[in-house]
N, C-alpha and C positions, 0 to 999 in steps of 0.2 A: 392714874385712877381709872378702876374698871366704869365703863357709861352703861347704865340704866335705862332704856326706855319707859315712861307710862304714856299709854295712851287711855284715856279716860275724856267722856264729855262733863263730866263732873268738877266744878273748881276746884271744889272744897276739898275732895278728895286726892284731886293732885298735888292740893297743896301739904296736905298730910305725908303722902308718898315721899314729895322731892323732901321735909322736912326729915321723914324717916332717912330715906335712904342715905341723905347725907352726915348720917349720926351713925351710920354703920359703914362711914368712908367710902362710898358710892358717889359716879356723877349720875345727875340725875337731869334726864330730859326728857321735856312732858308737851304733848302732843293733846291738845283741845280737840281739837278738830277734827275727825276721823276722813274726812274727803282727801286730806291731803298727808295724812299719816306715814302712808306709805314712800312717801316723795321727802319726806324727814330723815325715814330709816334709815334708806339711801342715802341720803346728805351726810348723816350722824353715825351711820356704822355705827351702833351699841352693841357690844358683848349680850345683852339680853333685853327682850321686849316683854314688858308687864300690860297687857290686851284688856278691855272689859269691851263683852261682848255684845251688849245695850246699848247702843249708841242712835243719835239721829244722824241723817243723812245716807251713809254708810255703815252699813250694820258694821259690827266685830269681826263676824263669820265671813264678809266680803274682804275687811282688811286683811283677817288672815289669809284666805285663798291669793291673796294678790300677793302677799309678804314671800307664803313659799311655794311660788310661783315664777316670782323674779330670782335671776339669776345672781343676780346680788345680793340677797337679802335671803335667800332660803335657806341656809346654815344658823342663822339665829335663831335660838331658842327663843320658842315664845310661851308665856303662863298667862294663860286665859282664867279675868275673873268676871265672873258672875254674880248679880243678883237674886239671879234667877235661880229657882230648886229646881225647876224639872224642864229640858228644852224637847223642843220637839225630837224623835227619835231620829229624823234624818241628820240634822242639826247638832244632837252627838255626837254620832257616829264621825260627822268630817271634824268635830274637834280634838274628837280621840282620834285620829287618822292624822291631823297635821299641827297640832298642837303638843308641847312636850307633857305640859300640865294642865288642869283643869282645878280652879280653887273656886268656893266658892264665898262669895261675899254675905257676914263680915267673916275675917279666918284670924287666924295667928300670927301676930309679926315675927316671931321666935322660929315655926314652922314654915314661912315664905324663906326666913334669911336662908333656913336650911335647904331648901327646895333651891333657890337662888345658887348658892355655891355649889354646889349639886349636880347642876347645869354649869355652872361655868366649870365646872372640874376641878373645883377648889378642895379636897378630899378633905384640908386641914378645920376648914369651917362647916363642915358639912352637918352637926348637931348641936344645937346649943341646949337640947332640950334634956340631957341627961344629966 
């Protein structure tokens, strides 16, 4: 079964996620805590990391830099979600620079799957929306 990362400070929210992602035959592993997120990934090796980049402690945008940064962890894809509608324009720019995707919160579960498979190379699930 492909693994899932979420990293999200939000319970409620992950608890949404791992419930989704496991209905669409996903493992799902969800990361609270953003201080130690990156020491997870490592651990966990996920096919794909699902980011919100709001976080206390350690912002998103430091998770990321660290994620493909490290030598082990830099080939995952990562889909950064947002609250946020407009970030500061530095703070774009390195998400569009090291980030595959950019969504923003709330979105589409139909358009994530696609996005999802998309990045994993799954060419077969790649649209559910037609």
């Amino acid at each position: 079964m492909t693994k899932i990362m979420v990293i999200d400070d939000n319970p409620e929210f992950l608890s949404l996620m791992e419930a989704w992602l496991k209905s669409e035959h996903f493992e799902a592993c969800l990361c609270q805590d953003s201080r130690v997120a990156v020491d997870r990934a490592r651990a966990e090796m996920p096919s794909l990391i699902i980011l919100d980049l709001l976080m206390p402690n350690k912002s998103g945008i430091e998770v990321l830099a660290d994620l493909k940064t490290s030598s082990s962890t830099r080939q995952i894809p990562v889909v950064v979600l947002t609250a946020a509608s407009k970030q500061a324009e530095e703070t774009e720019l390195l998400v569009k620079r090291l980030a595959e995707e950019r969504v923003s919160k709330p979105f589409d579960f139909d358009w994530l799957f696609s996005k999802i498979h998309y990045y994993l190379g799954d060419s077969n699930n790649v649209s559910r929306l037609g």
